[in-house]
Backbone atoms as SQL, in Angstrom:
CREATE TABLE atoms (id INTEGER PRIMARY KEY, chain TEXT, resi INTEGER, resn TEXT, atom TEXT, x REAL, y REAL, z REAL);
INSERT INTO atoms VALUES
  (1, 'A', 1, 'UNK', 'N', 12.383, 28.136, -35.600),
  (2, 'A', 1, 'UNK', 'CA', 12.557, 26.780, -35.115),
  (3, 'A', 1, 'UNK', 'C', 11.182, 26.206, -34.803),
  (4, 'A', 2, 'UNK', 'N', 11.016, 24.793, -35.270),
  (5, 'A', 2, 'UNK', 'CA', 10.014, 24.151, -35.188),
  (6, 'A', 2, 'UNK', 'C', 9.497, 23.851, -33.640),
  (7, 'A', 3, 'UNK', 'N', 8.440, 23.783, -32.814),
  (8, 'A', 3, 'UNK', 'CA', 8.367, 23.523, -31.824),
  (9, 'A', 3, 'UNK', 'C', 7.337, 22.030, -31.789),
  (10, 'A', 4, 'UNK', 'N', 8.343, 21.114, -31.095),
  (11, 'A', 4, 'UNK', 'CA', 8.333, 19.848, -31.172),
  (12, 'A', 4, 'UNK', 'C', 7.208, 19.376, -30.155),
  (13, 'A', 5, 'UNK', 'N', 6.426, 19.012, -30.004),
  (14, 'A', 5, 'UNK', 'CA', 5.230, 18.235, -29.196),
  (15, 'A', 5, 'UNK', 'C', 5.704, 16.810, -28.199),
  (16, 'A', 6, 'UNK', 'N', 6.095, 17.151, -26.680),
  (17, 'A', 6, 'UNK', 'CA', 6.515, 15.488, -26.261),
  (18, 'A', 6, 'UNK', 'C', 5.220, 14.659, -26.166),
  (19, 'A', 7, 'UNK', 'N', 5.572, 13.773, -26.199),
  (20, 'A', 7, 'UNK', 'CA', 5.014, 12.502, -26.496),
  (21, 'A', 7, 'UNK', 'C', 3.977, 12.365, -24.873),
  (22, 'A', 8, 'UNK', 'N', 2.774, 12.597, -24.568),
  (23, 'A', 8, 'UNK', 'CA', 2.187, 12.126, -23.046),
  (24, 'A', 8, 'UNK', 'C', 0.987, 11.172, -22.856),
  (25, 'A', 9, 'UNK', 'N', 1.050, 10.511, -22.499),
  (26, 'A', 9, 'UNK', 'CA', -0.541, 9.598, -22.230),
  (27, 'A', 9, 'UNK', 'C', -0.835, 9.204, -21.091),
  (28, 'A', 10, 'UNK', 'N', -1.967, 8.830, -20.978),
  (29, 'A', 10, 'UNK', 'CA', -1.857, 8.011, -19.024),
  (30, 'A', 10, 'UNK', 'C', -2.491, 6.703, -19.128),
  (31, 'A', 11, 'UNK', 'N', -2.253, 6.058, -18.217),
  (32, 'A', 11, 'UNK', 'CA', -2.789, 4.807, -18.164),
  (33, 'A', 11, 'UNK', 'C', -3.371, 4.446, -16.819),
  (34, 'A', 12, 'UNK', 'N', -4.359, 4.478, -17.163),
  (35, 'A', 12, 'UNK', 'CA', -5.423, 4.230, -15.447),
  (36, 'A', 12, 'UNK', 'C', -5.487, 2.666, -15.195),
  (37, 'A', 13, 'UNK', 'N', -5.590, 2.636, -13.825),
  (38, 'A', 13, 'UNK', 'CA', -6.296, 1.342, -12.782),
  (39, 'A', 13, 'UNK', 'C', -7.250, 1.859, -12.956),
  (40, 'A', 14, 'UNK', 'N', -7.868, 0.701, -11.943),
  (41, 'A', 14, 'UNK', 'CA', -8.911, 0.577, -11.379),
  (42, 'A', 14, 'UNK', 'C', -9.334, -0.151, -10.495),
  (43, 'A', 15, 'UNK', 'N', -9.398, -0.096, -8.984),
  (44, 'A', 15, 'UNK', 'CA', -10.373, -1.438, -8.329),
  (45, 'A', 15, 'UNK', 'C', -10.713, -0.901, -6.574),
  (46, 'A', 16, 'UNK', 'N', -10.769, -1.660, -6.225),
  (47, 'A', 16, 'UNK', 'CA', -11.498, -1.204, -5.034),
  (48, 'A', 16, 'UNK', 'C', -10.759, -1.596, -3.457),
  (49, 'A', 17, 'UNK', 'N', -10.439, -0.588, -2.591),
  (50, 'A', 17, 'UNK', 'CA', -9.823, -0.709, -0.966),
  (51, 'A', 17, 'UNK', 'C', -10.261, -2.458, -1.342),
  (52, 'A', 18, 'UNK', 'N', -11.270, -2.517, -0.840),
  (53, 'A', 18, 'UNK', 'CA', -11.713, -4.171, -0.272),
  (54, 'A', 18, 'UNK', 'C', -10.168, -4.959, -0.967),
  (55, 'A', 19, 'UNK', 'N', -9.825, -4.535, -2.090),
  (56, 'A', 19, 'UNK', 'CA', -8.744, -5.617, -2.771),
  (57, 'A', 19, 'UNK', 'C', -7.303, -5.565, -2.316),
  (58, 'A', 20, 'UNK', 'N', -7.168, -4.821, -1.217),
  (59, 'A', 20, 'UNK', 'CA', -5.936, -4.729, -0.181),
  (60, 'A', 20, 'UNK', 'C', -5.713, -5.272, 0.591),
  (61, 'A', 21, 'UNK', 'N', -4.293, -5.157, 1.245),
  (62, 'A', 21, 'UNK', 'CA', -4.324, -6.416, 2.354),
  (63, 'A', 21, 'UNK', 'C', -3.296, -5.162, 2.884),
  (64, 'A', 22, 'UNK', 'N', -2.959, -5.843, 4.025),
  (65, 'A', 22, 'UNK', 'CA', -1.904, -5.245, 5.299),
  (66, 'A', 22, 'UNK', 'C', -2.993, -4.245, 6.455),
  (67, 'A', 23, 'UNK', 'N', -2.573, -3.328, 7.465),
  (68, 'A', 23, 'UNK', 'CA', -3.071, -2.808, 8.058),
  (69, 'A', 23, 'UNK', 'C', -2.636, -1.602, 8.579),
  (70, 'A', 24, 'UNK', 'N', -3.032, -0.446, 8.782),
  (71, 'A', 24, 'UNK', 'CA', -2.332, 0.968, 8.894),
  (72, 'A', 24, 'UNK', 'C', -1.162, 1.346, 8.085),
  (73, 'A', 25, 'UNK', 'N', -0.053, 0.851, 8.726),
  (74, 'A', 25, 'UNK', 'CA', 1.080, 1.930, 7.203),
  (75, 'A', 25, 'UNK', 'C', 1.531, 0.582, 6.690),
  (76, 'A', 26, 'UNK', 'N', 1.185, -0.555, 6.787),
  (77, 'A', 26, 'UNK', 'CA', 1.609, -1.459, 5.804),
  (78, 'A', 26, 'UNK', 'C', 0.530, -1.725, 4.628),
  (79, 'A', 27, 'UNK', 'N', -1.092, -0.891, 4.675),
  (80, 'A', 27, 'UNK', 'CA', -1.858, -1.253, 3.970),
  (81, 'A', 27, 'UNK', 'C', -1.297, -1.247, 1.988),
  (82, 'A', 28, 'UNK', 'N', -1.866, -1.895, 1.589),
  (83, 'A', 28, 'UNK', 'CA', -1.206, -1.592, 0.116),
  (84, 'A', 28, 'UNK', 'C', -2.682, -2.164, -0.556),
  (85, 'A', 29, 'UNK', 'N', -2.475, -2.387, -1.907),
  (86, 'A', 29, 'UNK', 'CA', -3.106, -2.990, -2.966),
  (87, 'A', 29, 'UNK', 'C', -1.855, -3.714, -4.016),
  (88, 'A', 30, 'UNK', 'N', -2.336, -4.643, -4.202),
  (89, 'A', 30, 'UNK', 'CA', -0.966, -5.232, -5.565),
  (90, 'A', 30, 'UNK', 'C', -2.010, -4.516, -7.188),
  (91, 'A', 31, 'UNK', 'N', -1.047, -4.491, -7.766),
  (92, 'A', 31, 'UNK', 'CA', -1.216, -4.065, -9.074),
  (93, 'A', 31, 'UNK', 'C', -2.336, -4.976, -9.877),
  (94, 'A', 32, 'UNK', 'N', -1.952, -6.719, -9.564),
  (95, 'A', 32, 'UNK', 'CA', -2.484, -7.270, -10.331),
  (96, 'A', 32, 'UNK', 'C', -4.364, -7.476, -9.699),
  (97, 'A', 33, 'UNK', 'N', -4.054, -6.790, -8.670),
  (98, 'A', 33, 'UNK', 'CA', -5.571, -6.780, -8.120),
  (99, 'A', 33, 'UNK', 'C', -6.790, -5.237, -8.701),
  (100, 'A', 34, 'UNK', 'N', -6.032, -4.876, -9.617),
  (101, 'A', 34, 'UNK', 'CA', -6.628, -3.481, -10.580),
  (102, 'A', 34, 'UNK', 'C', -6.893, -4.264, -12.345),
  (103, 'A', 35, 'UNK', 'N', -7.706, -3.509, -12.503),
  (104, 'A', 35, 'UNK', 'CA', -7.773, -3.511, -13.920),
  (105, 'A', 35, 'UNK', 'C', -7.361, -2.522, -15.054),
  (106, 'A', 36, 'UNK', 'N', -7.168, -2.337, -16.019),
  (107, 'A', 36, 'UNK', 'CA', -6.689, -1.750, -16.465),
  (108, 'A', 36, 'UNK', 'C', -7.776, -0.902, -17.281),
  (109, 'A', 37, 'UNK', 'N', -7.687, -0.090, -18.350),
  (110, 'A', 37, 'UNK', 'CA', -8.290, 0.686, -19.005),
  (111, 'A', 37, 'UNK', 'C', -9.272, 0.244, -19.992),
  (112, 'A', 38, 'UNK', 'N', -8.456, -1.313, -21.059),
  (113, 'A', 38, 'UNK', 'CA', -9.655, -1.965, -21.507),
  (114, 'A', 38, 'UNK', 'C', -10.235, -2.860, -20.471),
  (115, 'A', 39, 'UNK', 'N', -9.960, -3.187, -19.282),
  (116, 'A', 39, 'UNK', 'CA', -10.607, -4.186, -18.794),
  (117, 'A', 39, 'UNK', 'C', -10.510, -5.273, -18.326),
  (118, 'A', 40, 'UNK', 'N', -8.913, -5.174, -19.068),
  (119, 'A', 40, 'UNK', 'CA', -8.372, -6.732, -18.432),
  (120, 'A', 40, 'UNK', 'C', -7.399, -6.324, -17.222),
  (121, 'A', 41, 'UNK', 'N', -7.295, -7.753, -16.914),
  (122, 'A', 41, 'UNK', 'CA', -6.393, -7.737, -15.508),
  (123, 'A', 41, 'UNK', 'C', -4.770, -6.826, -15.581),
  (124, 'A', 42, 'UNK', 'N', -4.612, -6.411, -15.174),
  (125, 'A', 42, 'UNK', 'CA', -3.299, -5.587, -14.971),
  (126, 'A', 42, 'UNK', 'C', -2.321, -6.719, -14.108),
  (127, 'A', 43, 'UNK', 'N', -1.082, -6.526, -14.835),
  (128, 'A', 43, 'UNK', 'CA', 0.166, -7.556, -14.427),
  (129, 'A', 43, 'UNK', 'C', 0.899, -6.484, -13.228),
  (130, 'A', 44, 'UNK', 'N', 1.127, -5.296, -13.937),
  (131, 'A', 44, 'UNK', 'CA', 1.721, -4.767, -13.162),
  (132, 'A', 44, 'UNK', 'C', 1.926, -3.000, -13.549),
  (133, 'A', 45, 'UNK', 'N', 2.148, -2.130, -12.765),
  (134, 'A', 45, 'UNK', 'CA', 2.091, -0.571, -13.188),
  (135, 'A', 45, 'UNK', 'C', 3.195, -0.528, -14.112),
  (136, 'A', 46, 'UNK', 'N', 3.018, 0.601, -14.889),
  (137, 'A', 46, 'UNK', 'CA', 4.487, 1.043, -15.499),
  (138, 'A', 46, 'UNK', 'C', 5.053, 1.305, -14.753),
  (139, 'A', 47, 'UNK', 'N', 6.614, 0.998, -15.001),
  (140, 'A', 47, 'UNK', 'CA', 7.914, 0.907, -14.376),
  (141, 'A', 47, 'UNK', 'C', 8.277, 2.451, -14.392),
  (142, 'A', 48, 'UNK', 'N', 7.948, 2.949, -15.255),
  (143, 'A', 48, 'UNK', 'CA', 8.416, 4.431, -15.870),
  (144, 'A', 48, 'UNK', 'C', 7.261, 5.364, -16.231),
  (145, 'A', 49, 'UNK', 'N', 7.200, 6.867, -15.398),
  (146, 'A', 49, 'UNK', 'CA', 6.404, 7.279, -15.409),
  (147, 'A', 49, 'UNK', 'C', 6.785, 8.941, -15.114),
  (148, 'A', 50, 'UNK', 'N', 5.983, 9.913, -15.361),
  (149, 'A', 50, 'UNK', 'CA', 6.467, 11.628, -15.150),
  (150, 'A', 50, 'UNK', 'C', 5.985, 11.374, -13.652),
  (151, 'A', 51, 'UNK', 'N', 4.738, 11.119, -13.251),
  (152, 'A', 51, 'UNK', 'CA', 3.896, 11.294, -12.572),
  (153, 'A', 51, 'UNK', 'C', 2.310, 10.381, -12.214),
  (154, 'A', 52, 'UNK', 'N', 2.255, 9.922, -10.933),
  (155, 'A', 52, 'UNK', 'CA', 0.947, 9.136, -10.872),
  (156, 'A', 52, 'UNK', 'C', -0.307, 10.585, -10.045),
  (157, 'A', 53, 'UNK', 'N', -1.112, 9.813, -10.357),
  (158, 'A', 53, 'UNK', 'CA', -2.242, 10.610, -9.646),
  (159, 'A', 53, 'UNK', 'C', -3.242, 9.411, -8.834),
  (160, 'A', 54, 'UNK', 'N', -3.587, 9.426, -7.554),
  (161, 'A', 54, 'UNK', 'CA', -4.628, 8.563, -7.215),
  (162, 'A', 54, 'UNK', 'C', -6.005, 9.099, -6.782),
  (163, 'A', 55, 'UNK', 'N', -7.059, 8.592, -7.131),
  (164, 'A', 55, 'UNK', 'CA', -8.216, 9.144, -6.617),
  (165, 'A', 55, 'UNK', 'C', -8.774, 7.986, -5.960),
  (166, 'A', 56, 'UNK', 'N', -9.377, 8.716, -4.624),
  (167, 'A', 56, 'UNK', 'CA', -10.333, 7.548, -3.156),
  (168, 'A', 56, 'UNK', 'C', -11.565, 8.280, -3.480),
  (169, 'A', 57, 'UNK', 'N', -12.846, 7.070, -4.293),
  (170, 'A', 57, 'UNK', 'CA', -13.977, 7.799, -4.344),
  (171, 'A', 57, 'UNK', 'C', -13.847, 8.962, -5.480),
  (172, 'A', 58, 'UNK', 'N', -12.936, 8.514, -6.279),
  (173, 'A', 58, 'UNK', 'CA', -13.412, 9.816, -7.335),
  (174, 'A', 58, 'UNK', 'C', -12.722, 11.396, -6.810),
  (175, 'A', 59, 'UNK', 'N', -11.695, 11.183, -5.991),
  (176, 'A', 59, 'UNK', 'CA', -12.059, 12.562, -5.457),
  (177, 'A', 59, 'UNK', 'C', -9.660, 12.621, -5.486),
  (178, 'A', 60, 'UNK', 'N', -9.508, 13.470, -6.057),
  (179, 'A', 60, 'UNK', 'CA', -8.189, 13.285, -6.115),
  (180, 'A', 60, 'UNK', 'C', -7.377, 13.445, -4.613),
  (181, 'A', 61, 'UNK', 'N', -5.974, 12.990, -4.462),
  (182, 'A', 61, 'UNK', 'CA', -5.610, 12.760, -3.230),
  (183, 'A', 61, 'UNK', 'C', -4.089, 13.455, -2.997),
  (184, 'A', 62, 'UNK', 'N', -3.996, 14.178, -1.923),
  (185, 'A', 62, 'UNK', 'CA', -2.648, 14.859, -2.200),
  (186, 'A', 62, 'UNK', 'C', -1.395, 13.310, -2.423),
  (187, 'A', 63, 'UNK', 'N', -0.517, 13.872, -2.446),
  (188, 'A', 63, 'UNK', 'CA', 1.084, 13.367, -2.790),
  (189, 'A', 63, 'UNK', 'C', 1.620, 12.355, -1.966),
  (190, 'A', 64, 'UNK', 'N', 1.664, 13.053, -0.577),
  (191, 'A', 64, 'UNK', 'CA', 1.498, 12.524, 0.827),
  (192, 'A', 64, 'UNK', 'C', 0.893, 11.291, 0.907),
  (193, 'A', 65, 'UNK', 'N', -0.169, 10.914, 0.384),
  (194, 'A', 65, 'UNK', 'CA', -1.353, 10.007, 0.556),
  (195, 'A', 65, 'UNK', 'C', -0.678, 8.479, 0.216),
  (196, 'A', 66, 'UNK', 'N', -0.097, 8.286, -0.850),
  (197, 'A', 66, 'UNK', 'CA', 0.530, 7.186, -1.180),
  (198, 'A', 66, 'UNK', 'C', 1.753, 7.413, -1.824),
  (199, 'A', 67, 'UNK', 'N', 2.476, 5.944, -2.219),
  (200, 'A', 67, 'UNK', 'CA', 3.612, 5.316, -2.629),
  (201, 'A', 67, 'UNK', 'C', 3.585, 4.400, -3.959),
  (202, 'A', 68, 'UNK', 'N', 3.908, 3.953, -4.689),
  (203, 'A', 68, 'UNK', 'CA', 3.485, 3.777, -5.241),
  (204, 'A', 68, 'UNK', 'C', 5.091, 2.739, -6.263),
  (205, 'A', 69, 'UNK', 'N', 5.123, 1.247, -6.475),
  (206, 'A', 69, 'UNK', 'CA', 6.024, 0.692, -7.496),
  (207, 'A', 69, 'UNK', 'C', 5.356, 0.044, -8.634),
  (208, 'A', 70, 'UNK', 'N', 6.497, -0.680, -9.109),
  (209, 'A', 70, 'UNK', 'CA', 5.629, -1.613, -9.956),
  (210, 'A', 70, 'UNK', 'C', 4.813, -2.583, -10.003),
  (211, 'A', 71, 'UNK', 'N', 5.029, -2.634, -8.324),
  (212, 'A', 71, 'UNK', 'CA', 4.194, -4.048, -8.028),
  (213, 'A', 71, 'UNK', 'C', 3.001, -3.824, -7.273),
  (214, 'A', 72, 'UNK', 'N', 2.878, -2.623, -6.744),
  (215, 'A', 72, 'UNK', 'CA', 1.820, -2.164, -5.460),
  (216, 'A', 72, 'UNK', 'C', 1.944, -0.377, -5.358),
  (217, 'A', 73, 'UNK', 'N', 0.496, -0.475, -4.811),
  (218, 'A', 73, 'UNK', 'CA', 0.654, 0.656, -3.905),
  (219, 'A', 73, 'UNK', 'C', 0.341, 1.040, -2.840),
  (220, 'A', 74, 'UNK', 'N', 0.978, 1.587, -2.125),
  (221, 'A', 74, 'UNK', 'CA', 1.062, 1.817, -0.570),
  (222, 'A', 74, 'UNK', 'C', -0.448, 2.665, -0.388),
  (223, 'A', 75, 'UNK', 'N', -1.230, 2.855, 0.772),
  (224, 'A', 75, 'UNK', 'CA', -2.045, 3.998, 0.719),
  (225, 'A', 75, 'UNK', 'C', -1.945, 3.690, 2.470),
  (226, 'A', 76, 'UNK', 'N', -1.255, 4.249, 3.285),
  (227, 'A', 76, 'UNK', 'CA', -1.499, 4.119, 4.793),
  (228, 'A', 76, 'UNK', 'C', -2.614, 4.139, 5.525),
  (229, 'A', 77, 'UNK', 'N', -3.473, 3.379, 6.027),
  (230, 'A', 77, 'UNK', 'CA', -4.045, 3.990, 6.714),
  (231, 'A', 77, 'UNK', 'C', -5.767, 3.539, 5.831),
  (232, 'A', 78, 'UNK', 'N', -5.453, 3.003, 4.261),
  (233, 'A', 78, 'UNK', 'CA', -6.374, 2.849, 3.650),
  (234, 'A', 78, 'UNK', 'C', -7.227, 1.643, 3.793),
  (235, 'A', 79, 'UNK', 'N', -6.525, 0.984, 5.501),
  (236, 'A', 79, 'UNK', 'CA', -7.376, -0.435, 5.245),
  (237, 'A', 79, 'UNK', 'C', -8.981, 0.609, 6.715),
  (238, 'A', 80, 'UNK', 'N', -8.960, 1.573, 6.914),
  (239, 'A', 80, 'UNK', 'CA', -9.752, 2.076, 7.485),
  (240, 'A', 80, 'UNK', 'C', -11.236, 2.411, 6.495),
  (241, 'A', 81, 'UNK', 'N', -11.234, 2.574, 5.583),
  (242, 'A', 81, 'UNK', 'CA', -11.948, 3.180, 4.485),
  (243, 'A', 81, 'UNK', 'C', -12.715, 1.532, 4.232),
  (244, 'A', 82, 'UNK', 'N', -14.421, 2.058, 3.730),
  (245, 'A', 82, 'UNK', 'CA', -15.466, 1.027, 3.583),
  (246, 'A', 82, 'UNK', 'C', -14.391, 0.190, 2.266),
  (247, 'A', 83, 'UNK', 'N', -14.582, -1.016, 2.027),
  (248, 'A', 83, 'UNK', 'CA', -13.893, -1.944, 1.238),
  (249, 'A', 83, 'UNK', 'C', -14.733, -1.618, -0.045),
  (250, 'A', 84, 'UNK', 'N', -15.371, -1.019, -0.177),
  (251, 'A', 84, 'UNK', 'CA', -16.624, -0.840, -1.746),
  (252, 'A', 84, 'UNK', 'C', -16.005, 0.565, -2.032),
  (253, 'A', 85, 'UNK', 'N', -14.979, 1.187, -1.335),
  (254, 'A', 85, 'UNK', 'CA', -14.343, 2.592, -1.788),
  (255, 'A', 85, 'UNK', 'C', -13.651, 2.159, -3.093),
  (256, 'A', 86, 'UNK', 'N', -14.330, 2.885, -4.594),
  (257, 'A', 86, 'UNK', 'CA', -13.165, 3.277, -5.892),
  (258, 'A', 86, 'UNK', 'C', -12.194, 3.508, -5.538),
  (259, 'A', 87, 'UNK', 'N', -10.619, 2.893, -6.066),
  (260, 'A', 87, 'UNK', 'CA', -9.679, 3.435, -6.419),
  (261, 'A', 87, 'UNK', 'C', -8.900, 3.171, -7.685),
  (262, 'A', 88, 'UNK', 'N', -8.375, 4.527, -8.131),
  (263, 'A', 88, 'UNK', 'CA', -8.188, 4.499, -9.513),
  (264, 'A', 88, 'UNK', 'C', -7.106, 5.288, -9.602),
  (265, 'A', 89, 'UNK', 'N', -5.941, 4.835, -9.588),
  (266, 'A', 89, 'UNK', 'CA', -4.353, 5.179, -9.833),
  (267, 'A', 89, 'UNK', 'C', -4.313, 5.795, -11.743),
  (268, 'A', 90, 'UNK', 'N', -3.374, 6.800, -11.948),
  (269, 'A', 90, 'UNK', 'CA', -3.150, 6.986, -13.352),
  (270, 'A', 90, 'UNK', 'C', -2.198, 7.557, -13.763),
  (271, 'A', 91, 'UNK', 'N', -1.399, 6.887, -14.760),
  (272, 'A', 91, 'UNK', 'CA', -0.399, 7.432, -14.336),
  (273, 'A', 91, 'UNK', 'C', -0.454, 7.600, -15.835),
  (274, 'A', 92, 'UNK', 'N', 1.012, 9.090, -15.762),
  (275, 'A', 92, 'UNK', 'CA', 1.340, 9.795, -16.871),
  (276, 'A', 92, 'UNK', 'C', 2.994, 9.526, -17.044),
  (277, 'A', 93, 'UNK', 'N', 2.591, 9.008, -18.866),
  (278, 'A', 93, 'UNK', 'CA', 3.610, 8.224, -19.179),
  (279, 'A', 93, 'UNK', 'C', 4.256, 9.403, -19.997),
  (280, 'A', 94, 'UNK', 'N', 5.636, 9.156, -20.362),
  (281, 'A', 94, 'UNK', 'CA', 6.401, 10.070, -22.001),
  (282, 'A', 94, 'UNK', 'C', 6.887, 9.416, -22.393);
């Protein structure tokens, strides 16, 4: 029997704390405040996904850390962090 290959890719953000609003566990970022992979503005995350990954600063972040829809993502606590902090959501599609 042939062994079949699923289908996986990811699709990264990109942008920075400073582009959040709310404060302690309401902090978030909206989607359309990221960019996307070529560069342009992002409307909104995939709806459908295996799995996201977020990195603060390049540096990956447990599970716990955020939330995450199609329209935003939660990061609690992330309006504490310098506003020039990378963040770069990526998510893995099938």
């Amino acid at each position: 029997m042939a062994i079949i290959q699923p289908f996986v890719a990811s699709r990264r953000f990109v942008s920075t704390i400073g582009a959040g609003t709310g404060t302690g566990a309401t902090f978030s970022i909206a989607a359309t405040a990221f960019t996307n992979d070529t560069g342009a503005a992002a409307t909104a995350f995939p709806s459908s996904f295996a799995y996201y990954n977020l990195y603060l600063n390049g540096v990956i972040q447990t599970a716990d850390t955020s939330s995450v829809t199609k329209a935003a993502i939660a990061i609690p606590g992330g309006d504490a962090l310098d506003p020039a902090t990378p963040v770069t959501v990526e998510f893995i599609v099938t």
